[in-house]
C-alpha positions, -999 to +999 in steps of 0.1 A: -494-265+346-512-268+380-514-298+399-545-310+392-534-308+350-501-328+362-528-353+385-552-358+354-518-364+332-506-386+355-539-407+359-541-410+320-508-420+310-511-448+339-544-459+330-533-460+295-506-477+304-523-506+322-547-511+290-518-515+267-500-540+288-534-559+299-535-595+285-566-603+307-595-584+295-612-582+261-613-554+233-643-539+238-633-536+278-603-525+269-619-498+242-643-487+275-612-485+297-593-462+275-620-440+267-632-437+302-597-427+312-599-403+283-630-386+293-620-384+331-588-364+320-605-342+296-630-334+325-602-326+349-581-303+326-595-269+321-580-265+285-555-288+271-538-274+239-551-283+202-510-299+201-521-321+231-552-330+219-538-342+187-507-363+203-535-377+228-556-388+196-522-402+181-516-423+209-552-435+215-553-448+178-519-470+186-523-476+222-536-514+210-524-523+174-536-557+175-574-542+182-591-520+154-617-505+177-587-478+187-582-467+157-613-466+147-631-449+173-604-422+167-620-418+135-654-414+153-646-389+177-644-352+167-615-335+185-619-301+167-616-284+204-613-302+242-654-294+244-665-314+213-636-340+222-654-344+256-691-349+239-677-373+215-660-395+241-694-398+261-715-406+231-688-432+218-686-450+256-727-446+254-726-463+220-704-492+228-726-498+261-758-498+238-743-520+208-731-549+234-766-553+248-783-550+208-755-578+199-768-596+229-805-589+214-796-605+180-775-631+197-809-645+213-826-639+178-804-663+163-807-692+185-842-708+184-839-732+207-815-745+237-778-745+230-751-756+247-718-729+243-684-735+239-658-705+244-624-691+244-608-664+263-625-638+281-648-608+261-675-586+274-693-590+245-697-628+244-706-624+285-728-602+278-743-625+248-741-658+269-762-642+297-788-631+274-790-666+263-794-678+301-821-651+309-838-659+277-840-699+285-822-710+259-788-718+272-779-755+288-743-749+295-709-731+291-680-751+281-650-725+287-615-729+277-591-720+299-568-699+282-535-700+286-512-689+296-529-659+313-559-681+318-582-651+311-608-678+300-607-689+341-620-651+352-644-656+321-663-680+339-661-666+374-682-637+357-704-661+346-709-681+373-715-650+390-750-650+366-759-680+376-749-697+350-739-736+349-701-732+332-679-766+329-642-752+326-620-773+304-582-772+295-571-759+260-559-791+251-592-810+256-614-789+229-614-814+202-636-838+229-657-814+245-666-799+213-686-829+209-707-818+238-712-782+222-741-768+197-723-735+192-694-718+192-690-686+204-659-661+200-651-624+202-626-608+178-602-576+182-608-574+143-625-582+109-615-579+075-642-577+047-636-613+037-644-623+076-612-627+082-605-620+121-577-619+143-589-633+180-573-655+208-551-681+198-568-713+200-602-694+178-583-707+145-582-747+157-618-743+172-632-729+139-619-762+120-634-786+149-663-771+150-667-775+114-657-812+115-681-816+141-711-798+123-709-771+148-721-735+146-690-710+146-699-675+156-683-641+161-698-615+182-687-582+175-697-540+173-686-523+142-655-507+156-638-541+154-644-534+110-611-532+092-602-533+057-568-546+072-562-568+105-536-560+117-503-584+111-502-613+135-464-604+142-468-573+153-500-580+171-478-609+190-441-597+191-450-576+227-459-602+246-430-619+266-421-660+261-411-658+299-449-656+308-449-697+297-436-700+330-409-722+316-381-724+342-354-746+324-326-730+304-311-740+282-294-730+243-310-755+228-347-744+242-369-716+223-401-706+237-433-692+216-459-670+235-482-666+204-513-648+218-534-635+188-541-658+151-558-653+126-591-671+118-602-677+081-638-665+073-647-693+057-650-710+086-673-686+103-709-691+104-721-657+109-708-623+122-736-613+153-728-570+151-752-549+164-768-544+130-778-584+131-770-614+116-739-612+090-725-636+069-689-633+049-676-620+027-691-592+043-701-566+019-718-543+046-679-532+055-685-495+045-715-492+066-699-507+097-668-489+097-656-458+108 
């Protein structure tokens, strides 16, 4: 192995490493991340073994368990040699870039007139779906949670406010008042079961039944990678994430601490599912078609 194979192992394993241990960005970044990584390394070694390329594949589909799109797209790519690996990669990170802006398109489609957006947590998608909204007129405001305890739903609305857009940040504790000042909700999801089932942020579970109580629309944006006929198991999606990250400095015998990041969200409490394919509403029956 030369040193630029040992350079493009290097870079891989440590970009991989910095997706699976990311608590900050959404799936579908995440998804881009990985497979970027993935195509750089396959442009930068000559010819990897059909033994490499398999344990590459192997770890790609697990290098996220609590999101379906990796294991999924694995499914979608075609790693019969390093060449068709390489094609595969570039159409999948093509296909993800087009489905997030024909969500956004059918996001826009779905609202008919001016809405005001509550949100959890941070996902390229919903960005991408809220600034449609802006550009198209119809948006009055963002009401973004914050997001603990990595407060990913904070860098959410720097991005936004970056688009010009008006965002009111709010605590995680104060959504059953704001959601009173909200038309919509709207959520990502790392992945959906055929009865609409989907495991997301924690905090997407108590905003589905306020928003209910409140006559509020609850939607999902997501691409089809993020089909499953299984989510995956809230424990495992949660048991990697570290309690000390609560920032709780008291110790004590008699003191547990719960870092719960992922729940899972019912699907009769979603309004619709906005895919790239349109408008969906569970139990979604269109499962075969969207999954890999």
């Amino acid at each position: 192995m030369n040193e630029n194979e040992k350079y493009a192992w290097r870079e891989l394993s440590q970009a991989w490493d910095n997706v699976r241990s990311d608590r900050l960005r959404g799936a579908a970044e995440l998804l881009r991340s990985a497979l970027h990584a993935l195509r750089r390394f396959l442009e930068g070694v000559e010819s990897p073994d059909y033994s490499e390329i398999e344990s590459l594949m192997n770890e790609l589909a697990n290098l996220r368990k609590d999101m379906a799109g990796f294991k999924n797209c694995v499914r979608f790519l075609n790693d019969e040699n390093p060449d068709t690996l390489l094609n595969s990669v570039i159409q999948l990170e093509e296909y993800l870039d087009q489905s997030s802006a024909m969500i956004a398109q059918n996001a826009v489609q779905t609202f008919h007139k001016p809405v005001s957006v509550l949100t959890i947590s941070r996902s390229s998608v919903v960005e991408q779906v809220i600034t449609a909204l802006h550009r198209s007129g119809i948006l009055e405001q963002v009401i973004q949670l914050e997001s603990r305890p990595a407060y990913e739903g904070r860098k959410n609305a720097e991005r936004l406010l970056d688009s010009g857009i008006h965002v009111t940040v709010i605590p995680d504790a104060a959504m059953g008042y704001w959601i009173y000042n909200a038309d919509t909700v709207i959520v990502g999801a790392d992945a959906i079961s055929t009865e609409g089932n989907f495991l997301g942020k924690i905090g997407c579970y108590p905003l589905a039944l306020l928003a209910r109580e409140a006559g509020c629309g609850y939607y999902v944006t997501a691409e089809r990678l993020k089909f499953t006929h299984i989510i995956p198991d809230e424990y495992e999606a949660n048991k990697h994430f570290p309690a000390d990250q609560l920032g709780w400095e008291t110790a004590s015998e008699r003191l547990a601490l719960s870092n719960i990041i992922f729940e899972t969200t019912p699907g009769a409490l979603v309004t619709g599912f906005i895919t790239e394919f349109g408008f969906q509403k569970p139990p979604l029956t269109i499962l075969e078609t969207l999954s890999f």
